[in-house]
GUVEXRO-23207 format. One record per residue (C-alpha): residue number from 1; residue in one letter; x, y, z. Coordinates in steps of 0.2 Angstrom, whole numbers. Each point is the difference from the previous one (the first is absolute). Last residue first. Layout:
<nodes>
NODE|NUM|A|X|Y|Z
...
</nodes>
This chain:
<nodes>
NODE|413|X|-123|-80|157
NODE|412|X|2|8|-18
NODE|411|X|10|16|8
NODE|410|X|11|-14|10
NODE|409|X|5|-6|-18
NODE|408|X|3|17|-8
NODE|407|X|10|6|16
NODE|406|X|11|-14|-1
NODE|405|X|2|-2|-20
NODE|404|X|8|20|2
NODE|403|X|9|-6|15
NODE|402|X|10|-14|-10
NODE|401|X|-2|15|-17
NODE|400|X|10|8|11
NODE|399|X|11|-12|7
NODE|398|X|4|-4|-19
NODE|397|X|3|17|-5
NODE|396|X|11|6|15
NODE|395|X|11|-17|-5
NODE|394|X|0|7|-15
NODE|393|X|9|16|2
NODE|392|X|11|-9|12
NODE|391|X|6|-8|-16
NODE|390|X|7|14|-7
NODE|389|X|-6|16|-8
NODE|388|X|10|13|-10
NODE|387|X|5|-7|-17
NODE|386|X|-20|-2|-5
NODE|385|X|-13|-13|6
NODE|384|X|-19|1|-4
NODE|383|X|-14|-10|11
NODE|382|X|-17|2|-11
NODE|381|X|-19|-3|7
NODE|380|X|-11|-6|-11
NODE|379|X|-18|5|-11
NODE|378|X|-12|-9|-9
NODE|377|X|7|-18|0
NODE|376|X|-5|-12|-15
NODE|375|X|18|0|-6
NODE|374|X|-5|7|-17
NODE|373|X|-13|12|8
NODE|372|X|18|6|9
NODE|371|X|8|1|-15
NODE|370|X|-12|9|-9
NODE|369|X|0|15|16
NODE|368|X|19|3|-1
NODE|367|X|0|17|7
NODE|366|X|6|-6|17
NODE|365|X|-17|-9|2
NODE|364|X|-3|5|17
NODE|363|X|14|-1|15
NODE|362|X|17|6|3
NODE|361|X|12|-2|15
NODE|360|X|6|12|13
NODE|359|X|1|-6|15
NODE|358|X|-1|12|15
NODE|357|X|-6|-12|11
NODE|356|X|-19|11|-1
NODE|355|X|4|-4|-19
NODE|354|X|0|-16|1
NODE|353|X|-18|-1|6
NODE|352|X|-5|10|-13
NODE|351|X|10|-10|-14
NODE|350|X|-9|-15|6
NODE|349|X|-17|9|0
NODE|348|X|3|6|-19
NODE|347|X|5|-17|-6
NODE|346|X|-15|-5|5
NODE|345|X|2|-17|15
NODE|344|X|-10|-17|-3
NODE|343|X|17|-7|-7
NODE|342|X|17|13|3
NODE|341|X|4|2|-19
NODE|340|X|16|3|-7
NODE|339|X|10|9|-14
NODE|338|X|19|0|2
NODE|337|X|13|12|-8
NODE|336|X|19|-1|0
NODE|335|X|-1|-6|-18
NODE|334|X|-2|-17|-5
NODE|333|X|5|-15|-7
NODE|332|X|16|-4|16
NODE|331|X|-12|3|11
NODE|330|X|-7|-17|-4
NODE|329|X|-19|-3|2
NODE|328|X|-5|10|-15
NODE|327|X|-16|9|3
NODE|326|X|-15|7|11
NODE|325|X|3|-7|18
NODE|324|X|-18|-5|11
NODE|323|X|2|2|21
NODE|322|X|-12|-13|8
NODE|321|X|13|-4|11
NODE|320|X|15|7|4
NODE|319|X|18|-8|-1
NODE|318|X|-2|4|-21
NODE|317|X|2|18|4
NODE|316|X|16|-6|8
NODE|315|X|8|-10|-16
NODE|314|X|-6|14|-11
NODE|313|X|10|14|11
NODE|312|X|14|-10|2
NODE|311|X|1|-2|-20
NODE|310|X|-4|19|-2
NODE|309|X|15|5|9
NODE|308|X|13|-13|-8
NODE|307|X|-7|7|-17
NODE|306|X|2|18|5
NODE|305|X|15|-3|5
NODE|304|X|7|-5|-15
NODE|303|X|-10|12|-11
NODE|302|X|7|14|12
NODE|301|X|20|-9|-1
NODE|300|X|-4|0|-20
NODE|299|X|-6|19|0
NODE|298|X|16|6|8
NODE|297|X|1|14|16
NODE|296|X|7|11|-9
NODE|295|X|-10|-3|-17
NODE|294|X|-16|3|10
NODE|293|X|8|16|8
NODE|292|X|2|5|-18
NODE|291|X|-14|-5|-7
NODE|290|X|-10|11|14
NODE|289|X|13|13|-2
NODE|288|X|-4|3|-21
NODE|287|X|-19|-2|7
NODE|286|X|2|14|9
NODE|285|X|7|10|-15
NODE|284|X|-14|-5|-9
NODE|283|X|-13|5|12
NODE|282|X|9|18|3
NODE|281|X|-3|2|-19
NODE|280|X|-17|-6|-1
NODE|279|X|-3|7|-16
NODE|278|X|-5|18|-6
NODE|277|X|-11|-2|-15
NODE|276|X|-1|-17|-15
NODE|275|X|12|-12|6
NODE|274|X|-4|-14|-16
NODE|273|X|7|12|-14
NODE|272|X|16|2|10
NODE|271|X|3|-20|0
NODE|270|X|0|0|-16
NODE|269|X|6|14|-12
NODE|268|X|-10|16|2
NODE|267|X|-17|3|-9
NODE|266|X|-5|10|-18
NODE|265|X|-15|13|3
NODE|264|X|-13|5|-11
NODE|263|X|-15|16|-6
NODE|262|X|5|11|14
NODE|261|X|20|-4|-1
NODE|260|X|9|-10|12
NODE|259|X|17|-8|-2
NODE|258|X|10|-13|11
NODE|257|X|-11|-5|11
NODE|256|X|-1|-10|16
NODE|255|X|4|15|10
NODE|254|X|-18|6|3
NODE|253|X|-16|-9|-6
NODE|252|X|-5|-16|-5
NODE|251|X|-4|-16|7
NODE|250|X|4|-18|-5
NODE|249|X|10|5|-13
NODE|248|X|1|-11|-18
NODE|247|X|10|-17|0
NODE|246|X|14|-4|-12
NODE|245|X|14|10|8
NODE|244|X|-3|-10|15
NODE|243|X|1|-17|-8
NODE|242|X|16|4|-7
NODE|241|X|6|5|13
NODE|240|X|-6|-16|9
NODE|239|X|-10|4|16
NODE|238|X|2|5|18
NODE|237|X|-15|7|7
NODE|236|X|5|5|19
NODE|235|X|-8|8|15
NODE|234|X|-3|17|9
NODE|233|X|-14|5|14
NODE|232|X|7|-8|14
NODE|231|X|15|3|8
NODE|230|X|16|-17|-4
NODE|229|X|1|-14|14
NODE|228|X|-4|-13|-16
NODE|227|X|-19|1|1
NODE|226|X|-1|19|1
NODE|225|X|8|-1|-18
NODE|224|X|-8|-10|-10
NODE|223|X|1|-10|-17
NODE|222|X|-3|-4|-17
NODE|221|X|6|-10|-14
NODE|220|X|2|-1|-18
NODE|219|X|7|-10|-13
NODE|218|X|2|-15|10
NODE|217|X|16|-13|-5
NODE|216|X|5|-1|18
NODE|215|X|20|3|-2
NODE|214|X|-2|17|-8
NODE|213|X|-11|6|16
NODE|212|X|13|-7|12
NODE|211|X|-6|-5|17
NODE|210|X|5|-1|19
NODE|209|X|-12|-3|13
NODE|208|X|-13|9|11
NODE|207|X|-4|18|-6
NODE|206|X|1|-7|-17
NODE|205|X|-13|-13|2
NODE|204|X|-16|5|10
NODE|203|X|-3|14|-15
NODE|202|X|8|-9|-13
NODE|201|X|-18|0|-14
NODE|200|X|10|-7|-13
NODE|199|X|-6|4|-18
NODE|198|X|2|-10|-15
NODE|197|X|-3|7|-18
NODE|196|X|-3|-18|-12
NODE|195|X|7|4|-17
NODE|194|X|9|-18|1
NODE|193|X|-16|-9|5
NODE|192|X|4|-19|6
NODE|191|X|16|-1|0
NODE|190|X|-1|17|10
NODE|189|X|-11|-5|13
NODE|188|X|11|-15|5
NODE|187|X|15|12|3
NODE|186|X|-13|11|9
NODE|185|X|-4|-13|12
NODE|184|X|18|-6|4
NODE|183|X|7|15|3
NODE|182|X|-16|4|11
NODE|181|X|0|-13|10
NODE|180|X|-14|7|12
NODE|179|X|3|3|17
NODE|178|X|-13|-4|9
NODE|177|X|-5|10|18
NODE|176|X|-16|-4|0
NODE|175|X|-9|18|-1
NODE|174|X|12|13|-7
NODE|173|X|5|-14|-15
NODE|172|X|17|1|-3
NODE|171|X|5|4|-19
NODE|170|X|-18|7|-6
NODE|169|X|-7|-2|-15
NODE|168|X|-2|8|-17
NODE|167|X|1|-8|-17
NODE|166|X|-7|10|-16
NODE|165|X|-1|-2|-17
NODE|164|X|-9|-16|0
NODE|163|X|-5|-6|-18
NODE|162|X|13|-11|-4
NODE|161|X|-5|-12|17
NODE|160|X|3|2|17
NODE|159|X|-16|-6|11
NODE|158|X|3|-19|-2
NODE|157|X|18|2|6
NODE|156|X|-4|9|14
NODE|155|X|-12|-15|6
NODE|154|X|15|-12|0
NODE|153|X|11|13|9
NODE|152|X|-16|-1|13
NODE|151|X|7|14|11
NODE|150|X|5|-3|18
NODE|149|X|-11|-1|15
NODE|148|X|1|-17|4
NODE|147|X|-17|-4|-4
NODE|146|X|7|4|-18
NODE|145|X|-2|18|-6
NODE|144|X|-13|6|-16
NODE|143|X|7|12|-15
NODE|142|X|-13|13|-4
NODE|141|X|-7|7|-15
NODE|140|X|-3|15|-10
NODE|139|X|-4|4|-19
NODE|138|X|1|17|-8
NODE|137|X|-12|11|-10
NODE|136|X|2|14|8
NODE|135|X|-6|10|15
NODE|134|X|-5|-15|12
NODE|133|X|16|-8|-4
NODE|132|X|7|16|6
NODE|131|X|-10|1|16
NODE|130|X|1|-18|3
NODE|129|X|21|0|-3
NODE|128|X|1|17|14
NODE|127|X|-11|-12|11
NODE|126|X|13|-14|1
NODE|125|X|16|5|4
NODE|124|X|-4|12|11
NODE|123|X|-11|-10|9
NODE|122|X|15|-12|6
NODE|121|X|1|-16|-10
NODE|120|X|-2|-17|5
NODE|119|X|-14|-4|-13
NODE|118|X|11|0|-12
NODE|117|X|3|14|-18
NODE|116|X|-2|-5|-20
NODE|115|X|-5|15|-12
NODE|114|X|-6|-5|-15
NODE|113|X|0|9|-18
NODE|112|X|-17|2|-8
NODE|111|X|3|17|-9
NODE|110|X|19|4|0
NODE|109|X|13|6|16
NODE|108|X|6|17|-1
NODE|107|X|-13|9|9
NODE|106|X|0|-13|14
NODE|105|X|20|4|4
NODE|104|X|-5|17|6
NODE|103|X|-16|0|11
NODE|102|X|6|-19|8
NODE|101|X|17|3|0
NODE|100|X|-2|18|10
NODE|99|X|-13|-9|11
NODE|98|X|15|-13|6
NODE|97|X|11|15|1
NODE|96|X|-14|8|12
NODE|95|X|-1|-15|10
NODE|94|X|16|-3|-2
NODE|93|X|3|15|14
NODE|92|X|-1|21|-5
NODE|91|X|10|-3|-16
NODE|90|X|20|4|-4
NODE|89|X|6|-9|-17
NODE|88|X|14|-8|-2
NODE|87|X|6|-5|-16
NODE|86|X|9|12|0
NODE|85|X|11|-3|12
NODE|84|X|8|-14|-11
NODE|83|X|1|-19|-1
NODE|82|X|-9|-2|14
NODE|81|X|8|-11|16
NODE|80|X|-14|3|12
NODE|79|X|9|10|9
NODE|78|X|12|8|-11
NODE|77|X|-17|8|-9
NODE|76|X|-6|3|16
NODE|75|X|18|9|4
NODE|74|X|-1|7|-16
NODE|73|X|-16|9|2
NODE|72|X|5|5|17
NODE|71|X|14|10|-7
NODE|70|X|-11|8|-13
NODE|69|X|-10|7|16
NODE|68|X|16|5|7
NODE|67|X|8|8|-14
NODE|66|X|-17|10|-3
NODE|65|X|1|5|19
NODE|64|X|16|10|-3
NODE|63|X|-5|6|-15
NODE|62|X|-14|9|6
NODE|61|X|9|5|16
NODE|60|X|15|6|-11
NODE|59|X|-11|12|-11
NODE|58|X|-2|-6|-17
NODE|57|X|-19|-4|2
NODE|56|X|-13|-9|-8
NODE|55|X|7|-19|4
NODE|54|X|-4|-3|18
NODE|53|X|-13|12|9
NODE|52|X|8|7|17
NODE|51|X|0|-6|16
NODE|50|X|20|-1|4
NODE|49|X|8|-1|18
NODE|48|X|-17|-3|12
NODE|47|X|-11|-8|-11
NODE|46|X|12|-12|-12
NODE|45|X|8|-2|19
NODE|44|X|-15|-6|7
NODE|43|X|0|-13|-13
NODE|42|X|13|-6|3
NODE|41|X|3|-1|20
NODE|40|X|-20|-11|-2
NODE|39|X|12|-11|-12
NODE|38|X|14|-6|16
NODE|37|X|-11|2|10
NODE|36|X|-9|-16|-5
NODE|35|X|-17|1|-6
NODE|34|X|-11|-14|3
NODE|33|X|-8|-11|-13
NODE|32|X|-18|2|-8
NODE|31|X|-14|-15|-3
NODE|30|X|13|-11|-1
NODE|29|X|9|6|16
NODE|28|X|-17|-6|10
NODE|27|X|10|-8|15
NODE|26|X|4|14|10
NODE|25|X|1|-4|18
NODE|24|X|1|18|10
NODE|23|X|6|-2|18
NODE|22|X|-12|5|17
NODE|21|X|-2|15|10
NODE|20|X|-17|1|-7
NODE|19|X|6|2|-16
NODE|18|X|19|2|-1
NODE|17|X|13|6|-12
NODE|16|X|18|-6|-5
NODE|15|X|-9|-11|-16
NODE|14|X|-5|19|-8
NODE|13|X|19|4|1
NODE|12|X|6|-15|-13
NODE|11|X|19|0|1
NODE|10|X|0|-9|17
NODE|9|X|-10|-15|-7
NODE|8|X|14|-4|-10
NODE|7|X|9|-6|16
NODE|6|X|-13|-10|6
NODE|5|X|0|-7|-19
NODE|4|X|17|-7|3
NODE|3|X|9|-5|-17
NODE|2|X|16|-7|4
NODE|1|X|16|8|-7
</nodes>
């Protein structure tokens, strides 16, 4: 069956309204995806059937949403191709798992170990590694990119060495669009440092393409999922069991115990000791449809035409002048995702004007603020594609930023 995005479109019910008695043009799905019906009718029905606490009661209710919020920890698990459901653990978004690694990891690691991340990454995967760097006495640096946008293997190389304990990086970069090799990257990493803990940052990845945690070689990574057609509010840390078992709590409290006495208390077994209180049940179980619907409608056939779609949008934006493009030239090395610049025009003005189209697009620094002071820019604008749009999506982009260049020009006259 072909895959028709128009089609596809019909699932997602914020797409059927209009502003201004005009169509909605999303283009900002890596910032936050749409939700189709399928996942709103979920979670509505954890509030409308079942609102109950999981786990602390033996009345059906109770134990009817404990199945279902263990069921969406195997269908993440089955996802993502995880060895077990348990080694699933449910977090607010990767930022928070990213944190989780950051506070919990950090205490096990000795005096004077190194932490290696890029400059590509995502704040998240950069400021929790300053604070604890900042905190102990660990080592941080940062792999450089090419003028291509992709990471400088040959620099990677100089910054692993026997004393780096840590590797984190991202696997598609939320800025340029590059997909990094990560197979390739973490076999290399492992000849030179053995002991080396890597961790993948998939938040633009898993909601877009097909991946096996075993196959990659990482032993951690993190994602989210109002990014992947899933609520917001909940995300994934998947980790090595025995990795899990390893690390201490990143919070305490409620439910990730196992005994609690005045003077001590002993935890649960991983991945209870990391879900400390009342989860985000009705998150999980809408993210369980979200990766469902995603599997229905088959992540290769989205990667696929999320390639094609972002090769006709790069060949377009390239029609118009003065318009700058961040990172690989061929679709084919990045993710659905493309960072440009509109010369002599702020990002924030383009967006504006887009906006009065009803174009929705985003501008600033997209929490990537070292990468942008690596590309000498201060700020962009940001075109996302995702399963739902097509290429008269961006055909409205280009003849808005045509009447957005317009305006600017006869503004200067």
């Amino acid at each position: 069956m072909n895959f028709n995005p128009s089609k596809i479109a019909g699932d997602f019910p914020v797409l059927s309204r209009k502003i201004n008695g005009a169509p909605i043009v999303y283009l900002d799905s890596t910032a936050s995806s749409l939700k189709p019906l399928a996942v709103i009718e979920e979670i509505d029905r954890y509030y409308r059937e079942l609102s109950v606490n999981i786990f602390r009661g033996v009345y059906n209710l109770s134990e009817e949403a404990t199945a279902l919020y263990e069921n969406a920890r195997q269908t993440a698990a089955d996802f993502i191709g995880a060895s077990s459901a348990s080694e699933i653990v449910f977090t607010r978004n990767a930022t928070e798992s990213l944190n989780l690694l950051a506070a919990s990891l950090t205490k096990k690691l000795a005096a004077g170990s190194g932490i290696v991340s890029t400059v590509m990454e995502h704040h998240a995967n950069i400021v929790p590694w300053q604070v604890a760097a900042g905190e102990k006495d660990f080592t941080l640096s940062f792999v450089d990119i090419d003028e291509n946008g992709k990471l400088d293997l040959a620099d990677l190389r100089k910054k692993i060495n026997k004393k780096t304990a840590v590797f984190t990086f991202t696997y598609v970069s939320n800025v340029l669009g590059t997909i990094n090799p990560v197979r390739e990257i973490i076999s290399q990493i492992k000849k030179i440092n053995s002991k080396i803990i890597i961790i993948v940052d998939a938040a633009q990845a898993v909601p877009h393409m097909p991946l096996n945690v075993q196959d990659l070689g990482a032993d951690f990574m993190v994602f989210s999922s109002h990014k992947m057609c899933g609520p917001t509010g909940i995300g994934v840390l998947w980790g090595k069991q025995h990795l899990l078992e390893m690390l201490p709590p990143y919070q305490t409290g409620g439910e990730m115990i196992r005994e609690v006495r005045l003077d001590s208390s002993t935890y649960n077994e991983s991945p209870y000791k990391f879900e400390a209180g009342t989860p985000h049940i009705a998150g999980a179980m809408g993210l369980a449809a979200a990766m469902k619907y995603l599997q229905g409608k088959g992540l290769d056939k989205i990667r696929q035409h999320e390639i094609k779609l972002t090769a006709y949008a790069l060949e377009k934006l390239k029609s118009i002048e003065n318009v700058a493009i961040y990172g690989p030239e061929k679709a084919e090395n990045r993710g659905g995702v493309i960072a440009f610049n509109l010369k002599g025009v702020h990002p924030h003005d383009v967006a504006q004007i887009l906006n009065s189209e009803n174009i929705c697009i985003r501008s600033g620094h997209h929490c990537a603020m070292p990468l942008h002071t690596r590309l000498n820019i201060g700020s962009s604008c940001r075109a996302s594609f995702y399963l739902y749009n097509s290429e008269k999506d961006v055909d409205a982009l280009l003849q808005g930023l045509k009447n957005t260049a317009k305006f600017f020009l006869k503004k200067r006259c």
